[in-house]
C-alpha positions in Angstrom: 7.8 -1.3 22.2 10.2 -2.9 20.2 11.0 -2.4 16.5 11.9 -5.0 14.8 11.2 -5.2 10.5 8.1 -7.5 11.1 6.4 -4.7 12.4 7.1 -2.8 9.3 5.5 -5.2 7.0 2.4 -4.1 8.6 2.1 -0.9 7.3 4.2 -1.7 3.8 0.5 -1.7 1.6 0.0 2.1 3.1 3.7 2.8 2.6 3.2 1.1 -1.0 0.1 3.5 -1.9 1.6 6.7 -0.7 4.7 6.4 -3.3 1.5 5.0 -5.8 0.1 8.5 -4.9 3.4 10.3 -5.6 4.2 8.4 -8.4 0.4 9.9 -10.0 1.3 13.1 -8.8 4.5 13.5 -10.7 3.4 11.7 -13.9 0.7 14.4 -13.7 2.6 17.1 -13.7 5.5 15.7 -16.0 3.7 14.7 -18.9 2.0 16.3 -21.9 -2.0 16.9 -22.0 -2.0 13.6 -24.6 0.1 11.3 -22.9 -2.0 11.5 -19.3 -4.4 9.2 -20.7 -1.8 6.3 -19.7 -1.6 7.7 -15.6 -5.1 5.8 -15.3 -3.1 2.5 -16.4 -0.4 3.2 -14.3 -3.1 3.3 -11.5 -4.7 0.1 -12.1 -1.0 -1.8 -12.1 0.2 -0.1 -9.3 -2.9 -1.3 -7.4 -2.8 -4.4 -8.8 1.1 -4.3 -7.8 0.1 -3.2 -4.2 -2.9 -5.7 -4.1 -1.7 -9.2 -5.0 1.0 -9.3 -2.4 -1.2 -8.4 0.1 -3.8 -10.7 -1.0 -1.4 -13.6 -0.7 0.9 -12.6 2.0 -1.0 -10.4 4.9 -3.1 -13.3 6.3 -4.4 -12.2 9.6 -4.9 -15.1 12.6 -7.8 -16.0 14.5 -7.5 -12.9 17.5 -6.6 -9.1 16.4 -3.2 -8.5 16.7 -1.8 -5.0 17.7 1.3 -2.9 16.2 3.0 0.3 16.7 1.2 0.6 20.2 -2.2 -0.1 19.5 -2.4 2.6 16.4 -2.9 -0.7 13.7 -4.9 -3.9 14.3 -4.1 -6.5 12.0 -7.9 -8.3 11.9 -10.0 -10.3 9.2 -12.3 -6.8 8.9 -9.2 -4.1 8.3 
């Protein structure tokens, strides 16, 4: 199996929402009872961040393709 940064780009939108997830977390934690009112907002940019990219960019082919050893299929359904 080889490694090269294409295969990376696979999994970049689940890489992407687990620092989205951090990023929640810590707001959460940091800010004051009044000002988490704005952590839903920075939820719906950083999925819309996450989103449009992947939208544009992640365009599967006719046949399933398969990464990291068969653990990801790239296909019009995932």
């Amino acid at each position: 199996m080889t490694l090269d940064p294409s295969t990376f780009l696979v999994i970049l939108p689940q890489i992407l929402l687990v620092v989205l997830i951090g990023v929640v977390l810590l707001l959460d934690v940091v800010l004051k009872d009044e000002q988490r009112r704005s952590i839903g907002w920075v939820t719906a940019g950083g999925l819309l961040f996450i989103i449009i990219p992947v939208l544009f960019f992640f365009r599967p082919g006719e046949t399933p393709e398969l990464y990291w050893g068969g653990a990801i299929r790239v296909d019009w359904l995932g």
